[in-house]
N, C-alpha and C positions, 0 to 999 in steps of 0.2 A: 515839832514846832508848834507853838502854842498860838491862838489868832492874832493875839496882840504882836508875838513876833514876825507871822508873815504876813500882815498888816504893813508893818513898820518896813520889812523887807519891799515888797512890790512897791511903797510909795518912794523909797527911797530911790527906786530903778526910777522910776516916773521923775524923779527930782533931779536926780542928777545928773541926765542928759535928756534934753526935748527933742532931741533926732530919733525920728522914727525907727528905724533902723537900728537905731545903737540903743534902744528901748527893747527890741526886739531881739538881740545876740543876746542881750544879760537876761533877760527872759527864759531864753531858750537853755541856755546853762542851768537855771535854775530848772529846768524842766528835765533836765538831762538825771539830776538826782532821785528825781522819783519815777521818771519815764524814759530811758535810756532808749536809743534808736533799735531796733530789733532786739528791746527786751524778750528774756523768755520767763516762760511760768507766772508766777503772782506778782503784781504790784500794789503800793500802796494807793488804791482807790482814792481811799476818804484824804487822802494829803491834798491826791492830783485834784481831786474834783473842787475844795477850798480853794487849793491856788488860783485854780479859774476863777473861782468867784471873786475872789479879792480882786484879782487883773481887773475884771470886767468892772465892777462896783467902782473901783477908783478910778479905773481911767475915762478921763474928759475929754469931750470935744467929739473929736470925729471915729471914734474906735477901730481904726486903722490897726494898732498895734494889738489889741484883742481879739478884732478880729485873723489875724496872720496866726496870733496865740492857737487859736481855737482850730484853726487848719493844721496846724503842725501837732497839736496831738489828734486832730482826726485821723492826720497821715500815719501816724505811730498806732494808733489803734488799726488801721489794715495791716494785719502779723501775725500769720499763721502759730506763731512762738507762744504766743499772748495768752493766756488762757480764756477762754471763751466766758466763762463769768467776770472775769477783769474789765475787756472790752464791753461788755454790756452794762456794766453799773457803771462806769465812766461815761459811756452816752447817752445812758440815763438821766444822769446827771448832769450833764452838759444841756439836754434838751431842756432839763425841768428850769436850770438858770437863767436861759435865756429864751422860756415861752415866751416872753412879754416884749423881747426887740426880735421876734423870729424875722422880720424883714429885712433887718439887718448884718443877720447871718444865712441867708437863705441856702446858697451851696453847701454851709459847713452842717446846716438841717436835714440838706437832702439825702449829702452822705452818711450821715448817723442814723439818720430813720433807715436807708436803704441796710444798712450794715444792720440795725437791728432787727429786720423783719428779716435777714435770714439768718439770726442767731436764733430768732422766735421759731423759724419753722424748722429749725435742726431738733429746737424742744420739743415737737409737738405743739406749740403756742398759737395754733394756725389764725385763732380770730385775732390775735392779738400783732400778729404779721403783718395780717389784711388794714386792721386800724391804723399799723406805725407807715403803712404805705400809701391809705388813703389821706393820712395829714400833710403826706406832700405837695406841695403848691406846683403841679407842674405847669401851671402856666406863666411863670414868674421864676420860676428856679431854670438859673443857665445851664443847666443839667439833660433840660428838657427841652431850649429854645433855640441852642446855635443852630447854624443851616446845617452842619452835618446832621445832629440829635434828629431834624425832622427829617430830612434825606433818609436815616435810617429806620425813621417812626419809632421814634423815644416813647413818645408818648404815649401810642395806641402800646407798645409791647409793656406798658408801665399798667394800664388799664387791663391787658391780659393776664399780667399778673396777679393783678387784685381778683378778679373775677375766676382766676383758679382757687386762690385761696377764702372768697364767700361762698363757692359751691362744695369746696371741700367741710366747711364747719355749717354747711345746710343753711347760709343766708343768703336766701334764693330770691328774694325781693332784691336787695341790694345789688347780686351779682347780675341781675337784668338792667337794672340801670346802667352798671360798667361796660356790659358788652353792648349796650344800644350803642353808650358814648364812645367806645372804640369803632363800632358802625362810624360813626360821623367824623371819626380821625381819620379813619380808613378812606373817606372821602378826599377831604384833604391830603395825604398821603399820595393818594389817586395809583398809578402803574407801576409807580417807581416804587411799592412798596413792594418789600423780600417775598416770594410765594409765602415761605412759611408760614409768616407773618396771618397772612390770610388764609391760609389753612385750619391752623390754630384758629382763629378767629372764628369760623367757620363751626370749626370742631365745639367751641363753644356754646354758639349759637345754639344748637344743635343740642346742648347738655342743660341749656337754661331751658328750653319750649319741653324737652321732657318735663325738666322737675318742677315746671309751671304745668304738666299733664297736659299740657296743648300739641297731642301723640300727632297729627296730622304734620304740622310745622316741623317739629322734632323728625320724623321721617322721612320729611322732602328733603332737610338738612341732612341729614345721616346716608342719606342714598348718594344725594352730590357728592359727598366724601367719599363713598364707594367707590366712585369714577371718574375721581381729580387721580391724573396719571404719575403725578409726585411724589404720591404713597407709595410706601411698600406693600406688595400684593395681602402680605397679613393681615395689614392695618385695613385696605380696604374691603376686604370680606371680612373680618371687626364688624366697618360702618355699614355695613349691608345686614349683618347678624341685626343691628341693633333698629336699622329698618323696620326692617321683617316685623321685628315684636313691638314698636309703636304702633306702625300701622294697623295689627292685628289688634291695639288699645283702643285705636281713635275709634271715636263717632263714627254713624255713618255718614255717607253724605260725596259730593259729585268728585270734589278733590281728593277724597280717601278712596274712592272708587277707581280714579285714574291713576294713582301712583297703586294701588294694588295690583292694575295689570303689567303696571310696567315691572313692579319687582318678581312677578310671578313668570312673566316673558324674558329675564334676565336669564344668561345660560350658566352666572354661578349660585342662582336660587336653589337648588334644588342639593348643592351642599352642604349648605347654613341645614342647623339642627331644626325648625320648626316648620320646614318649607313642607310638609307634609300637611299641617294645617291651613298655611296659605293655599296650600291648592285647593283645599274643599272649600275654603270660605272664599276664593276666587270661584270656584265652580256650583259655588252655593250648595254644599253637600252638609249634610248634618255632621255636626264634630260633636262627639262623644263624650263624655266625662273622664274616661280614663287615656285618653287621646292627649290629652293639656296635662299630664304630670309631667313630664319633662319642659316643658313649657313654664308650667308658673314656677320650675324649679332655677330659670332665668332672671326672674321680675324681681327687680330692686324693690325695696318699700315703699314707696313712694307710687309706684306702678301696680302696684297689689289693691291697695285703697283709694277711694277719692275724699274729697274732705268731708264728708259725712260717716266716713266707715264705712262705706260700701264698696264690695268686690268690684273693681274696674272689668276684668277679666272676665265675672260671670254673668254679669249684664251684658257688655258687648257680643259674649256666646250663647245668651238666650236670647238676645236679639236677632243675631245670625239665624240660628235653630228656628226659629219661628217662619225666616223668611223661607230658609229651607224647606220647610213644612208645604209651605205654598205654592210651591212649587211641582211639589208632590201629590197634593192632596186638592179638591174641590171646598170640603171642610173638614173638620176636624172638632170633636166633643173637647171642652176643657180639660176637664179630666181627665183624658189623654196626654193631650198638651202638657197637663203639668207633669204627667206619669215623665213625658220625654225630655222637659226641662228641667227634672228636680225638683219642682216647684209644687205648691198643694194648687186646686183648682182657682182659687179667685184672684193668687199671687199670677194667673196664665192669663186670666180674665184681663187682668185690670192691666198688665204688662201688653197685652193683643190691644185694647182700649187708646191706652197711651201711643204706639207704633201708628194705628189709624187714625188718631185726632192730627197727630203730625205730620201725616202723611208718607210716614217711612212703609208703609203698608197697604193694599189695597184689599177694600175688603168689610164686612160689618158684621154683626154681634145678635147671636140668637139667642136672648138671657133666658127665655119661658124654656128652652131646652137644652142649652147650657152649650151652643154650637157653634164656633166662631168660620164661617161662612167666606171664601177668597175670592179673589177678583183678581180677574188677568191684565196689568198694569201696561202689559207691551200694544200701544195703539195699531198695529200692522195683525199681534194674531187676533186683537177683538174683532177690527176689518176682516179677516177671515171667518172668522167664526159667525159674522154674519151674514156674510158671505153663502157661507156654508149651509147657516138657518135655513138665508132665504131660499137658497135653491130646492133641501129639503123639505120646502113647503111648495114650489111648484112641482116637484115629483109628486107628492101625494094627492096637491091637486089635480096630475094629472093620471092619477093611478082608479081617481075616484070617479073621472070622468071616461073612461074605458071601462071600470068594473058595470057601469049604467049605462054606457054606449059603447057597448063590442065594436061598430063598424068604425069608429077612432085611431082603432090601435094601428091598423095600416100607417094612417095618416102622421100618428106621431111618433111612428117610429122615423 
């Protein structure tokens, strides 16, 4: 059919009856030849997609019967039969026609974008999924708004799904935005939302403060999911696995100090693969070099580096290592230090340096003899320890006052 023919066709349905309705059966007939109700295999695309366009472009007024048009081959487009490249250039199609009145078909948008983002993730299309799902209006699409859709939290599992599919193609700015904004549906939503729901949600959370390296967050999350009782026991030794090795990433500091005991006090700690290392860096023991290959054999990319290109892993375990040291030792030559952190002498310096300006360390710097010098940070055994001084200095005083006045000794005994 040539345009001028189905031109002349469509206007003439328009002409020769103004009943909505009977605008709409001869429509539908005409639809039947190219898009037949549970066609299978190939159709002719490029006909269906004109015909729309001609319907829409000619018809006036209130687009009642265009719009009916545009649902009834939405509906023929969900068809298993269909071939999966059919239904996507047809919604293609449909969406590029009517970008410019999408207010006016908003349901017939929703379902096409919906339909196309998971023809998109069948292809592998994943960013291209996430985009056809974030151009849906759900706060305006009846898809999203009836009292059931919220009842069931349309909305928030509509933002879940965006945010699995930006973390999948590593757009991890944006997938933080989605899962805050699901945070604030989840509000609204309140008790009446499905566990899962919040689970997911949760599991989420949880996968953006990683790949934002914010390891602290990321393992407060991953722990709760350990001990939300909903999961199946796999899934929560999973989220306890994945614990373990944020926490073992993060910074130091009082909150990564507190969820350390608690993972390490856990009774299924010590099945997870690197609980070997949490015990030392819970007990402050030196962790070795060849200790962490199974370990960094764990670490996504993103947990290997930070954005400079620096080892995440070997920092946080020279940092550790150090403290350990201090623990052990009064002081210690650099050149030791670095012998035990891998490091050459000034990379131990200037790493000791750092630790003590911030305070992660107690303790100061012998540069004329290269001696990094510790200090006992716990106020109870300093209180001891002077304790201890002091009294050491009345026994001598009084050992010195008997070696000069034998007749003493009775008396202080």
């Amino acid at each position: 059919m040539t345009e001028i023919e189905r031109s002349a066709e469509v206007a003439e349905i328009f002409a020769q009856d103004t009943d909505h309705k009977a605008q709409f059966e001869t429509l539908s007939k005409l639809c039947n030849k190219y898009l037949p109700l549970n066609a299978i295999g190939r159709v002719d695309t490029n006909e269906i997609i004109k015909i729309i366009d001609t319907v829409i472009a000619l018809e006036t007024g209130s687009m009642v019967v265009s719009r009916q048009f545009v649902s009834l081959i939405t509906e023929r487009l969900d068809n298993p039969n269909l071939e999966s490249e059919c239904i996507k250039l047809i919604a293609e199609g449909i969406l590029s026609i009517i970008k410019t009145r999408t207010i006016s078909y908003e349901d017939q948008v929703c379902i096409l974008r919906l339909m196309l983002a998971s023809l998109y993730e069948k292809e592998g299309r994943i960013k291209d999924a996430a985009q056809a799902l974030i151009a849906i209006n759900s706060d305006t699409s009846p898809k999203f708004n009836s009292p059931q859709a919220t009842k069931e939290g349309a909305k928030a599992l509509l933002c879940i799904r965006i945010t699995k599919l930006l973390l999948d193609c590593a757009e991890i700015d944006e997938a933080e935005q989605y899962v805050n904004r699901t945070s604030l549906l989840m509000i609204e939503v309140g008790s009446t939302a499905n566990p899962e729901i919040q689970i997911e949600h949760k599991a989420l959370q949880a996968r953006v403060c990683d790949a934002k390296r914010r390891f602290v967050e990321a393992a407060q999350r991953y722990y709760e999911l350990s001990v939300t009782e909903q999961l199946p026991m796999s899934d929560r030794i999973t989220a306890l696995g994945k614990a373990i090795v944020c926490v073992l990433l993060a910074k130091p500091g009082p909150q990564r100090s507190r969820l350390l005991t608690i993972i390490f006090k856990d009774e299924r700690a010590p099945s997870c693969p690197s609980f070997e290392i949490i015990a030392k860096m819970y007990l402050t023991k030196v962790i070795h070099k060849d200790e962490l290959a199974e370990f960094e054999s764990q670490l996504q990319p993103h947990q290997k580096a930070d954005e400079h290109g620096e080892s995440i892993l070997k920092g946080v375990i020279q940092e550790h290592n150090i403290t350990a040291v201090s623990q052990l030792h009064i002081n210690i030559k650099f050149k030791t230090l670095g012998m035990l952190l891998g490091v050459d002498t000034d990379a131990a310096e200037s790493m000791a340096g750092e630790m003590i300006a911030s305070e992660r360390l107690h303790g100061y710097i012998d540069q004329t003899n290269g001696v990094l010098h510790f200090e006992d940070a716990n106020p109870m055994r300093v209180w001891d320890g002077q304790i201890l001084g002091t009294l050491e200095q009345v026994n001598k005083v009084s050992d010195m006052i008997v070696a000069q006045h034998p007749q003493f000794a009775t008396f202080l005994s």
